[in-house]
C-alpha positions as CSV (number, residue, x, y, z in Angstrom):
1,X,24.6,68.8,107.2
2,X,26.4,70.5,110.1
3,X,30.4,71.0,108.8
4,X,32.5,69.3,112.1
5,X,34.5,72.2,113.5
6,X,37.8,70.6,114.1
7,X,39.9,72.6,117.3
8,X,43.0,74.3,115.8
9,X,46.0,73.3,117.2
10,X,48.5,75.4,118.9
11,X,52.1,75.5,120.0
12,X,54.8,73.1,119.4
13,X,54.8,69.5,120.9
14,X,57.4,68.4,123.1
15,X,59.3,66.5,120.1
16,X,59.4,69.6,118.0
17,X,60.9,71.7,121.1
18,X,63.2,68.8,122.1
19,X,64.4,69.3,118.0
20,X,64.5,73.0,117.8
21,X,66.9,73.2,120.9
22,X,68.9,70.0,119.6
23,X,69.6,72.1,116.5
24,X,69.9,75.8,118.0
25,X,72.9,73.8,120.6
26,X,74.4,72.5,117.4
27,X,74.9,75.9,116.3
28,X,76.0,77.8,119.0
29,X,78.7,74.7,119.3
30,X,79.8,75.5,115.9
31,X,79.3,79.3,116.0
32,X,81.3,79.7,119.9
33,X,84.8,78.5,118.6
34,X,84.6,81.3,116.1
35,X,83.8,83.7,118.2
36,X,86.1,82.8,120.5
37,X,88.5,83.0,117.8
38,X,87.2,86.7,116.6
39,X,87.5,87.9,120.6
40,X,91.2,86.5,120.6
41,X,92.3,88.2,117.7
42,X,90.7,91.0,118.8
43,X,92.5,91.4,121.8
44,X,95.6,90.3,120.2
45,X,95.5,93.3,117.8
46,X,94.5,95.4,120.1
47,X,97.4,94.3,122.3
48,X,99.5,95.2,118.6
49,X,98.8,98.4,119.0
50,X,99.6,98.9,122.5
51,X,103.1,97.2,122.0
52,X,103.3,100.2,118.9
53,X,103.0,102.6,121.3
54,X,104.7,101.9,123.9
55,X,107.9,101.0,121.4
56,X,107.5,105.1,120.6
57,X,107.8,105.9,123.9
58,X,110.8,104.2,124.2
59,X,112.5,105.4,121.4
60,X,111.3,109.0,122.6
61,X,113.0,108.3,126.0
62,X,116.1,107.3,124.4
63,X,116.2,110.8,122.1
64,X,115.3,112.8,124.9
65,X,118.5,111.1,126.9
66,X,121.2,111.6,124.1
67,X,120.5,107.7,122.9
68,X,120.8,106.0,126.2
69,X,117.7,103.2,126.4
70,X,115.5,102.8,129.0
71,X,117.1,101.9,132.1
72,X,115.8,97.4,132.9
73,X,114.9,97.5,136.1
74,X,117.6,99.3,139.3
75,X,116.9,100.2,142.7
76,X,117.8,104.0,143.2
77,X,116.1,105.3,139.6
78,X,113.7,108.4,139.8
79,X,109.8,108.7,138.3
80,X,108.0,111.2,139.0
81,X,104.0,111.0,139.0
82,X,101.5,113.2,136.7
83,X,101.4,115.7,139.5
84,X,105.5,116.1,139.8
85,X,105.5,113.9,143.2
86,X,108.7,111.7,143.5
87,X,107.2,108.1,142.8
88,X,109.6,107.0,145.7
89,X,108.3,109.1,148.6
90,X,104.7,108.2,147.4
91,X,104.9,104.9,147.1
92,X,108.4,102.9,147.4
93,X,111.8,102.9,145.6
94,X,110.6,99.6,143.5
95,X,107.8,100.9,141.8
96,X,110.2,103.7,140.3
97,X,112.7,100.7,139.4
98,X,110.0,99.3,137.1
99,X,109.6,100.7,133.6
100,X,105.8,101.4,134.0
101,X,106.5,104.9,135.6
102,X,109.6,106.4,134.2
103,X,108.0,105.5,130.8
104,X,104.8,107.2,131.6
105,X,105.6,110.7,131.0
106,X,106.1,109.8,127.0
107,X,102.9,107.9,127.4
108,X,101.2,111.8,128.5
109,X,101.0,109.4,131.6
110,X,97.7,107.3,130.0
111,X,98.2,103.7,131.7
112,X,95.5,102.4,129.1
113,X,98.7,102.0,127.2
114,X,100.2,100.0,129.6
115,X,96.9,98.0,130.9
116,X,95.0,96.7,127.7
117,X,92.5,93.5,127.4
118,X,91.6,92.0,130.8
119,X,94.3,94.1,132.5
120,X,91.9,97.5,131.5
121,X,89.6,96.2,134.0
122,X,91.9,95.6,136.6
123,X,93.5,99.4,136.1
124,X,89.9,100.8,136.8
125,X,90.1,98.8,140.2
126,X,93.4,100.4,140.8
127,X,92.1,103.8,140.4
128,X,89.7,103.8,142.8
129,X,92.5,103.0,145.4
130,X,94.5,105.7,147.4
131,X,97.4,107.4,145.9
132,X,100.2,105.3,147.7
133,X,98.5,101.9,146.8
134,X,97.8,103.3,142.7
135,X,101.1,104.6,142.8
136,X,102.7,100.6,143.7
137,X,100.3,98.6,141.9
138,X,100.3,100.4,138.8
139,X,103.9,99.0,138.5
140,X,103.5,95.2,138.8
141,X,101.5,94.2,135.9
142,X,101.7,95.9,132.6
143,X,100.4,93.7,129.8
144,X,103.9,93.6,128.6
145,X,107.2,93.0,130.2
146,X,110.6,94.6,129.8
147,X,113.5,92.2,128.3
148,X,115.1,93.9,131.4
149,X,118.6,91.6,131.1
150,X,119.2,92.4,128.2
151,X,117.8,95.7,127.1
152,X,118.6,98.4,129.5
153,X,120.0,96.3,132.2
154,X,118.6,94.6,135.2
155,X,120.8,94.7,138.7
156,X,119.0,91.5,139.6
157,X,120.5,89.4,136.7
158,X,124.2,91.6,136.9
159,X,123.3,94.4,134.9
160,X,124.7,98.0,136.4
161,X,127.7,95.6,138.0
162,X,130.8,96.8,137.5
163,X,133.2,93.3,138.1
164,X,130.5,91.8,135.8
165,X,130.8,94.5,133.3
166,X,134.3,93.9,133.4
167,X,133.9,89.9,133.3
168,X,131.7,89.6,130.5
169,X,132.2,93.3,128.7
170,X,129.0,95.3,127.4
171,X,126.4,92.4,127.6
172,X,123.6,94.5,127.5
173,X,122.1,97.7,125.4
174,X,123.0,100.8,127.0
175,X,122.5,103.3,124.1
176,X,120.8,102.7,120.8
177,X,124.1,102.3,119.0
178,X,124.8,99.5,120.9
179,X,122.0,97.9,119.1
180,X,123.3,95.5,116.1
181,X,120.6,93.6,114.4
182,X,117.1,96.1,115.9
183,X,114.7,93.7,113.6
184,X,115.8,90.6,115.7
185,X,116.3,92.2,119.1
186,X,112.9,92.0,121.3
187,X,112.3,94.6,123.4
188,X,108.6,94.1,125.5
189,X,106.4,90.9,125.6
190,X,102.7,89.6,126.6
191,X,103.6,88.8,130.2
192,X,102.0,87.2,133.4
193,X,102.5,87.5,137.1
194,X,101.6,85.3,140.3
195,X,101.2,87.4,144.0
196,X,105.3,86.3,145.3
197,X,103.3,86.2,148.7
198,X,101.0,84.1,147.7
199,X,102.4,81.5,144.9
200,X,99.8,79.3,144.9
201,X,97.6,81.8,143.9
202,X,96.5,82.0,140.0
203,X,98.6,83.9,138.0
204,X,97.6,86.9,136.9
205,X,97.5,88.8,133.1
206,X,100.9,91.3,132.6
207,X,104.3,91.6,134.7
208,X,106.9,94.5,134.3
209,X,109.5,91.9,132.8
210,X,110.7,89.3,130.8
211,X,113.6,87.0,131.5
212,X,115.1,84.9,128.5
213,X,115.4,81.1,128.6
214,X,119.5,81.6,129.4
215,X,121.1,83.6,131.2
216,X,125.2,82.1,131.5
217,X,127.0,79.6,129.1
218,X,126.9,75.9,130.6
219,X,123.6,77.2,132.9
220,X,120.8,74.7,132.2
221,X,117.5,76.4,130.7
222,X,115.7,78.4,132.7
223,X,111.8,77.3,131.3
224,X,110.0,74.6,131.0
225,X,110.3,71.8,128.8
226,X,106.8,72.6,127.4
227,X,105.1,75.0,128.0
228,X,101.3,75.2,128.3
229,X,98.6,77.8,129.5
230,X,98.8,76.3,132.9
231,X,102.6,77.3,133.2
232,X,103.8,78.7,136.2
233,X,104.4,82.4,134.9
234,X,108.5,82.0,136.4
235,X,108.9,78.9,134.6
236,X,108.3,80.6,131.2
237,X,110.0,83.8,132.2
238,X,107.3,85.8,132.8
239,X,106.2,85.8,128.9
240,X,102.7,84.7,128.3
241,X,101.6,82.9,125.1
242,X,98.2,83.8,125.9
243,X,96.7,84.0,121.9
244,X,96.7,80.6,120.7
245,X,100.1,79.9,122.0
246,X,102.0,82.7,120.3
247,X,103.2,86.0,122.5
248,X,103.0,89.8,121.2
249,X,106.4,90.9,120.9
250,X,107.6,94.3,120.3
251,X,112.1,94.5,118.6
252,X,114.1,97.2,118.5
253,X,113.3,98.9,115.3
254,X,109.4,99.6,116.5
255,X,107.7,96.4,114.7
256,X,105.6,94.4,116.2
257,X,104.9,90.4,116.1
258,X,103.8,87.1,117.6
259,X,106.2,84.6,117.9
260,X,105.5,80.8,119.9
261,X,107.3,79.7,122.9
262,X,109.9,77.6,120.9
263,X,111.0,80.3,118.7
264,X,111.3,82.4,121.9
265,X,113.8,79.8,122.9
266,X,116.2,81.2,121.0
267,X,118.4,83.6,122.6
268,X,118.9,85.9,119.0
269,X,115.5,87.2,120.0
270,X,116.7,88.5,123.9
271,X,120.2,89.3,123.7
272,X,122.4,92.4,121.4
273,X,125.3,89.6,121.3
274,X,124.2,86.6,120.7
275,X,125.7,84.3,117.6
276,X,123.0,81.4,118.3
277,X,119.7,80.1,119.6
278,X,121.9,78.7,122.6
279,X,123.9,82.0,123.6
280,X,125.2,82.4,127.5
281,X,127.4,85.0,128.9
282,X,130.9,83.7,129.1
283,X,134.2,86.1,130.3
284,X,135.6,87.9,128.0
């Protein structure tokens, strides 16, 4: 008796496909978040160490100039590029009145300190440009800001004014003496930028400073209520809670940390004198 010869069968049916993708989008559901996560803190430490450096930088500055900090941000300062060119006749006075260049020569003038996570892209792209336009745009956008009003002075927000100087005595750190409590005093944060010619344009990763939540006694506060990622970057002063709603923020003693938007609220954090979380300038 002949033995039947049954076909064999091959491949998978459309059920068992259907099933293996079911479960392999069940996975990548649960496995995304966490890798979302990993990237995030990633970038966040890697952000750290960028805060680490630059904080060395500034401290070098201040040695190198008999204590005196980092000027905020003034019209009139001079920077000099790698190649000893006055930043001012390359470019413009304002790119010399932002920290990014007259901090660059303590950086050995590598702005991968300056322009980490997505903003490393975006410092290849400004490469490529001519010198004037590197020389201006390099400026703008550093992933962190300068506490400018507080810590160094900023002419925009009364620093290097001598009636105000007067009116509300030394309200901001000149010289590392001046500092009183270093573990509590921020000096850079995450920051984000929008194009001021274009403000309904996205905002962009990094901004040259930071501006506190107060600035005078009585003013009303300068954020938002809440903030969210979708803030406009002026309406949380520039800083940018960009890892899981916490900031990188570099204090005066060179330690790093991450703080949320509500303990950035308090103005202990941005300014030398303040007594409380609701500090203002108010005449001497």
């Amino acid at each position: 008796m002949r033995r039947k010869i049954l076909p064999c069968r091959g491949g998978f049916t459309i059920v068992e496909l259907l099933v293996v993708m079911a479960v392999i989008a069940v996975l990548v559901s649960l496995l995304l978040p966490a890798v979302q996560k990993a990237r995030l803190a990633a970038t966040r430490t890697d952000e750290m160490s960028s805060a680490r450096q630059l904080m060395l930088a500034w401290d070098a500055y201040a040695v190198q100039y008999k204590e005196s900090v980092l000027p905020g941000y003034k019209l009139g300062l001079r920077a000099f590029t790698e190649d000893g060119d006055e930043v001012g006749e390359v470019a413009n006075t304002i790119a010399a009145a932002r920290y990014p260049w007259r901090l660059a020569p303590f950086l050995d003038y590598d702005f991968r300190t300056l322009y980490r996570g997505i903003n490393a892209r975006a410092l290849e792209g400004m490469q490529q440009q001519d010198p004037e336009s590197y020389v201006y745009v390099v400026s703008v956008s550093p992933s962190l800001g300068l506490n400018t009003t507080w810590v160094g002075g900023d002419q925009n927000e009364l620093g290097f004014s001598a009636p105000a100087l007067s009116n509300f005595g030394k309200f901001y750190v000149q010289k590392l003496g001046d500092i009183r409590k270093a573990g509590d005093l921020m000096v850079f944060a995450s920051a984000k930028g929008a194009d001021p010619a274009e403000p309904e344009s996205d905002p962009y990763e990094g901004f040259f400073r930071v501006r506190s939540p107060r600035l005078a006694m009585g003013q009303e506060e300068r954020w938002a209520a809440d903030i969210t990622s979708s803030t406009a970057p002026e309406d949380s002063g520039h800083v940018d809670f960009r890892y899981g709603g916490s900031a990188v923020i570099a204090c005066a003693d060179g330690h790093v940390e991450t703080q949320g938007a509500e303990a950035m609220r308090d103005m202990r954090r941005w300014a030398n004198r303040a007594g409380s979380a609701d500090y203002g300038l108010s005449p001497q």
